[in-house]
N, C-alpha and C positions, 0 to 999 in steps of 0.2 A: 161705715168704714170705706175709705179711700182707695182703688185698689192700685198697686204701685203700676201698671201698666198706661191706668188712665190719666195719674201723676209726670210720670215720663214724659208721655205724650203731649198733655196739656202744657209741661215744660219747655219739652224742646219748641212746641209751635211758639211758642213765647219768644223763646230765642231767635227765630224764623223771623217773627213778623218784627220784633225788634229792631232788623238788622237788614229790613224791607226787600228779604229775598223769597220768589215762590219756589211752590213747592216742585215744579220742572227744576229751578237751580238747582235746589238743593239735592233734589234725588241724581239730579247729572250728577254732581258733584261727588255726591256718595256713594255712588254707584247701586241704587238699587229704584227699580221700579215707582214713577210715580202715585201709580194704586197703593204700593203695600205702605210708603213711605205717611200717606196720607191716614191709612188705616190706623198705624202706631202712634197720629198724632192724634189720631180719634179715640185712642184706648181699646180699639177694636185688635189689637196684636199683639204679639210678646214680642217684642223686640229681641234677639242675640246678643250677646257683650260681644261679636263682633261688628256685629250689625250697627249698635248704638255707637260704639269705638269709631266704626266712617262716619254717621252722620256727625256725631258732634266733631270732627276733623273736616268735614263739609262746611260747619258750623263755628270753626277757626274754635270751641268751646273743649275744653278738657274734660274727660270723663270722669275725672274724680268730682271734680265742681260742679257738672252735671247732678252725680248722686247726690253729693253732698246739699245740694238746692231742695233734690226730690227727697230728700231725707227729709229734711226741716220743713217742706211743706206737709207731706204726708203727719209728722207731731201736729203740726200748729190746724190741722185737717182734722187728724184724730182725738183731740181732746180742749181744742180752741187755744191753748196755751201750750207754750214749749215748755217740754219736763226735763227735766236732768237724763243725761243719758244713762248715769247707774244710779242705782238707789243711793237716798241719802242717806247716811250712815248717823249715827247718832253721835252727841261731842260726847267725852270722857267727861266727868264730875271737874268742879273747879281745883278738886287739888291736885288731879292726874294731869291738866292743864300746864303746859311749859308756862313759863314766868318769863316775858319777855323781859333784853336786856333794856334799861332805861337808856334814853337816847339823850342824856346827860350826864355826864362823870361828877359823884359827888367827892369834890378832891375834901379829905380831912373826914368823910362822913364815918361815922364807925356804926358799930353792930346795928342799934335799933334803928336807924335810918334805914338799912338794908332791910331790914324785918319789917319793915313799916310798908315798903314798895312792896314786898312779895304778897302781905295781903289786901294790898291795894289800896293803904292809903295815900291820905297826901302827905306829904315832906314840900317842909318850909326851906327856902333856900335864902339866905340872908348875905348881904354883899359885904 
């Protein structure tokens, strides 16, 4: 298991070398020590959500898009494949099923035409 510290970290340096600035800019920028800054990219740190808030604003990078990255690495991390974020829920039976409307008007069709779509057959349309 991934731990979200080491993810962060391995992130933002991503972002860092990406955007081919060292880690002296960046921590000027962000205002925090170039040791600790380093430490957080080594997953050696818990970074603050204010903390992470300056770097990725050092890092011109939004802190939702930040998480949102280290979310999705940490799934595709922890079980090799991305999973749905809630459980899938099971379909209802086919007759609890809405009947979608036909995406052609049957002009003149009457009743068993209509009965015919609903259990899913075909209807013959004749010009």
């Amino acid at each position: 298991m991934t731990l979200l510290r080491t993810q962060l970290g391995n992130t933002l340096r991503g972002h860092r070398l990406r955007q081919r600035r060292t880690l002296r800019d960046v921590s000027g920028a962000a205002r925090v020590s170039l040791g600790y800054l380093s430490e957080v990219e080594r997953g050696q740190k818990e970074a603050s959500s204010e903390l992470l808030a300056s770097i990725c604003d050092a890092l011109d990078l939004e802190l939702a898009d930040l998480l949102a990255e280290v979310s999705l690495e940490l799934r595709v991390a922890d079980g090799g494949a991305v999973r749905p974020l809630a459980p899938a829920t099971e379909e209802p039976p086919a007759a609890e099923q809405p009947v979608p409307e036909p995406a052609l008007a049957l002009v003149g069709a009457g009743q068993p035409a209509r009965s015919a779509l609903r259990r899913g057959e075909a209807v013959s349309l004749a010009a």
